[in-house]
N, C-alpha and C positions, 0 to 999 in steps of 0.2 A: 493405362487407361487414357483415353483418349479427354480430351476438352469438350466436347458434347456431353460424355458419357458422364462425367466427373457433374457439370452443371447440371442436369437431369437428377443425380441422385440427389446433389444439395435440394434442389426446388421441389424435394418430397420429404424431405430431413422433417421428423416429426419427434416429440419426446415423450407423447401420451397421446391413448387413443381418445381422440372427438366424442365419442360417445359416452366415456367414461368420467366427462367430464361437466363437476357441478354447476346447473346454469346458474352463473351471475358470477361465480369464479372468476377475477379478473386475469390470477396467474393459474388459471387449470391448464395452460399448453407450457408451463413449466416445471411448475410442482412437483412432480414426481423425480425430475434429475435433480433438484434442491436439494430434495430430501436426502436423495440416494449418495449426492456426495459429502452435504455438511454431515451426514451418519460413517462416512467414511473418516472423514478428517477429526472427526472426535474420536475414532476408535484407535489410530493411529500415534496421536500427540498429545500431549497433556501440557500446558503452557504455563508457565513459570509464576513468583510470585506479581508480577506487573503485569496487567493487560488495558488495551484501549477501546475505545469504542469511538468511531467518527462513521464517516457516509462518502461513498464515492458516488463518480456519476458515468454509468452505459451511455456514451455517444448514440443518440437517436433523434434525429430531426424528425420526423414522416409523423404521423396521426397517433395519437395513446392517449387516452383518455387521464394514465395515470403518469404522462411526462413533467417533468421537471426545468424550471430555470433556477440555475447557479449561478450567476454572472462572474465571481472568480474562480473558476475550474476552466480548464482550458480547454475543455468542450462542455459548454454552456447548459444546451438540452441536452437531455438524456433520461434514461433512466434507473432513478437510485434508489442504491444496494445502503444498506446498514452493515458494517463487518466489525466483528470481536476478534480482535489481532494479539500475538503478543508480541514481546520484544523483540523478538528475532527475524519478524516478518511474517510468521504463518495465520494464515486465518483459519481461526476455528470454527463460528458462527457466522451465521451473516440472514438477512433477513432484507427482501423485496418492500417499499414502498409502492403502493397501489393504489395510493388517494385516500381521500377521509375514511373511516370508518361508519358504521351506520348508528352509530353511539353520538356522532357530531364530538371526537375529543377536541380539546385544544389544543393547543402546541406546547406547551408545558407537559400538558399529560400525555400527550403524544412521545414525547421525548425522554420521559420518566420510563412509559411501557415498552419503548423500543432496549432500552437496556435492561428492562426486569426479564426480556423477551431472550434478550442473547445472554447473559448473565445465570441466567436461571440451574444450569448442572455446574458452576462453578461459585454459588455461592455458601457459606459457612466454612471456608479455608482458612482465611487470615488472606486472600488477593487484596489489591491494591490496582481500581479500575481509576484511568486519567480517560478523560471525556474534555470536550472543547463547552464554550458559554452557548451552545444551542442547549446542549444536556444539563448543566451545571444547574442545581437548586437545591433551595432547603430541603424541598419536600423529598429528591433524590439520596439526599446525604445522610436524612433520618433514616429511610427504609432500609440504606447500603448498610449504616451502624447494625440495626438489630438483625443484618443477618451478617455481621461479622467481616464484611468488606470494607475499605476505605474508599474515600472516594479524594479524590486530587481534580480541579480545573479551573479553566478561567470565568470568571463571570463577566456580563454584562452590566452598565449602571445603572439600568430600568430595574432587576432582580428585585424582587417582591421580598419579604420577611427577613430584609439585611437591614443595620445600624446605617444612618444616613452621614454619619460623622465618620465612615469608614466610604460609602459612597462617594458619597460629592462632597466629601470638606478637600479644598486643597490643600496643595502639600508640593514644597521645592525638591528637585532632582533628587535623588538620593536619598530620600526619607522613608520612613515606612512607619504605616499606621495600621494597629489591628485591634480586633476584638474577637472574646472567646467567648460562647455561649456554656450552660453547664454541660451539654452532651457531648465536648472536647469541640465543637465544628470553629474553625480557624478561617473567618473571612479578615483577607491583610488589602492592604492597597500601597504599591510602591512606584515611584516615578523615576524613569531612566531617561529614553528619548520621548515616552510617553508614561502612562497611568496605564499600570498592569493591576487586573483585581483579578484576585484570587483565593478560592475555597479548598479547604484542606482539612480531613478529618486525621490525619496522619502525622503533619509537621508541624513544629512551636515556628513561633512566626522569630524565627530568630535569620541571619545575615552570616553568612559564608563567603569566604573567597572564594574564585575562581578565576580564571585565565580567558579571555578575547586575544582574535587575531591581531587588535589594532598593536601599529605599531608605538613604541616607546616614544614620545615627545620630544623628552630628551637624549636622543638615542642619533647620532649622526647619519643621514639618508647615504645608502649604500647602492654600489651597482646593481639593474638589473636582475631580478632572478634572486639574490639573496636574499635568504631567509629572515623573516620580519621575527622580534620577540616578541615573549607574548606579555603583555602586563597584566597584572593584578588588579581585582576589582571585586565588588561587594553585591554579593547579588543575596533575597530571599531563600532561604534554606526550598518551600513548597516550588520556586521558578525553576533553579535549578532540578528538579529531580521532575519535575513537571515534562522539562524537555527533552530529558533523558527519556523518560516515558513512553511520551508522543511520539518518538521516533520509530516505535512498532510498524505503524499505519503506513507510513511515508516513505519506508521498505517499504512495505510489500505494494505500492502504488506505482513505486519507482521501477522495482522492475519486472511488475508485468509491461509497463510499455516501451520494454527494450522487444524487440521483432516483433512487435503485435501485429495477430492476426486478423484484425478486424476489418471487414468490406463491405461496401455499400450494400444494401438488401432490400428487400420490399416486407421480411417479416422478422418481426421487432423478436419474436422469441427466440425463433435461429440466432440472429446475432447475439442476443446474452448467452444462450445456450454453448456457442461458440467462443465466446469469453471467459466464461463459466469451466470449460473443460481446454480451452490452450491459454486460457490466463491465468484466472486466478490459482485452478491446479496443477498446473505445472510450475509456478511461483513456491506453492505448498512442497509439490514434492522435490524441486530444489532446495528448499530449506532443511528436510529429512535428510537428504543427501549429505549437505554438510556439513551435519548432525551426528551424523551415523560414521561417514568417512574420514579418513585425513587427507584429503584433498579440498582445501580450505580457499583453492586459488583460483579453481573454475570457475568461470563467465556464464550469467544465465543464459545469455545464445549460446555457448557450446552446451552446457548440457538440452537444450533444444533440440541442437541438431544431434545430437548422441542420443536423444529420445526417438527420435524422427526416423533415423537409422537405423535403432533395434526394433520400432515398432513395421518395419516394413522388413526386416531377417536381411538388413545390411550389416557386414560388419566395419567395423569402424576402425580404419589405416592408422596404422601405428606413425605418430607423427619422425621424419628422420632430423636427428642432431643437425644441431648448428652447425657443427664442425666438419659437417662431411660434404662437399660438393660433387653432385652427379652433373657430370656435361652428357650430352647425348646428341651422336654426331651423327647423320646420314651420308653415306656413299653418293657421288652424282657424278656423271661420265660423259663429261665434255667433248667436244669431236670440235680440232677447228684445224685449218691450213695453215702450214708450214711455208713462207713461201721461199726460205733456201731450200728445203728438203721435197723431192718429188712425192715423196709419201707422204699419208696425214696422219701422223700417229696420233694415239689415242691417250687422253691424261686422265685419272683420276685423281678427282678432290677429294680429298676428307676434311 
């Protein structure tokens, strides 16, 4: 396919017919591939007892009515996704931001409905949903309770219906203050390099060791390259499994933006659409893969290009051992004179 031919088809790339679609609908020229893949990715995977809830952000400078600024994302504007992850990196749910609602909610309740939203075919199991201090609330933690969810995250010090004496009373490095209401909800506040607060319907506000990189103090500085110990340190039982947690998300962020295919455009749907099916699904169905296989060592770019390859009826060259070197030499037939001999004999090189 030639480079004319290829641009031409992109600049008619559609996902729903125009007509079909309801006015005022702000995502109707996407909708229908949403649907078609989050009803995919559910029927496929069923995620473990830990899942996350956070918000990424579609690169989009140009005109949207329902664009966003993030100023710590490292592509600022865009437009953002809401995604229900589990541990392992799969997204199961995810759900479009499009601007207010015509209810005028607020960002509390905005934030509460976005996870009643994705949560909704995985609640009364016994999960256990870790959310960051955008989602983090009372009024979150009661509803997760009575349907049988935990909820685990960080809050903010503004948070509305928390003990003030756990808020903003200080407290020197290393301490930890909590309180418990009668419905088990566990707001602590503990100080390291800073004041971490956090809500916990799952953990007693009790203190665990665990290991850091930093090196031993008393530990004599070593060449170069050698291996640092790890020391011992005291962390909240809710931080530590908090950030085990979180680590769902931050997969599968990581490595859709290994070979991302994403290109400047003039239509904002295309690009997600296109994110949508060589990002975030093919992140998905690498995770299936090493799921399902015992090949635990492939690189999401090779399974890319082993997709790319079987999707076009290449087959895919068996890689050759280390151990075997092929030289490969050409014939070339020199002609030059002699000038003891009257003749010009002829020499081949190899």
């Amino acid at each position: 396919m030639s480079r004319n031919r290829f641009q031409l088809l992109l600049s008619f790339l559609h996902f729903t017919d125009n007509n079909s679609i309801v006015p005022g609908d702000r995502l109707g020229k996407i909708k229908p591939l949403l649907d078609m893949l989050q009803m995919r990715y559910q029927r496929i995977y069923v995620p473990g007892e830990n899942i996350v809830i956070d918000e990424t952000l579609i690169p989009w400078r140009g005109r949207l009515s329902f664009r966003q600024y993030i100023p710590n994302k490292a592509h600022p504007y865009g437009i953002k996704l809401f995604k229900l992850c589990a541990t392992e990196g799969f997204t199961w749910s995810l759900k479009i931001y499009s601007g207010k609602s015509s209810s005028g909610l607020r960002e509390v309740g905005l934030a509460k409905s976005v996870c009643e939203d994705l949560i909704i075919d995985l609640k009364g199991q016994g999960r256990t949903l870790y959310v960051d201090n955008f989602y983090t609330s009372y009024e979150l933690a009661r509803s997760m309770l009575d349907q049988k969810t935990h909820v685990v995250g960080t809050l903010r010090a503004n948070k509305k219906h928390f003990p003030k004496e756990v808020m903003i009373a200080p407290i020197k490095k290393g301490e930890l203050v909590a309180r418990e209401d009668p419905n088990g909800i566990v707001v602590l506040k503990w100080k390291d390099k800073r004041e971490v607060r956090m809500l916990s319907t799952k953990h007693a506000p009790i203190m665990v060791s665990t290991t850091d990189g930093a090196r031993n103090p008393e530990e004599p500085s070593t060449s170069r390259g050698a291996r640092r110990k790890r020391r011992a340190t005291e962390k909240p039982l809710a931080v530590v499994e908090y950030n085990k947690g979180k680590a769902g998300i931050d997969l599968s962020d990581q490595m859709a933006s290994y070979s991302n295919t994403l290109r400047k455009g003039l239509k904002w749907y295309r690009k997600l659409g296109i994110e949508l099916l060589l990002g975030l699904s093919v992140v998905n169905a690498f995770t299936v893969y090493k799921a399902a296989s015992n090949n635990k060592t492939m690189s999401i770019r090779t399974f890319r290009e082993r997709v790319a390859k079987d999707l076009l009826g290449l087959t895919c060259p068996q890689p050759v051992p280390q151990s075997q070197h092929i030289i490969t030499t050409r014939l070339q037939t020199i002609s030059f004179n002699n000038k003891y001999n009257k003749t010009s004999p002829t020499t081949t090189v190899g």
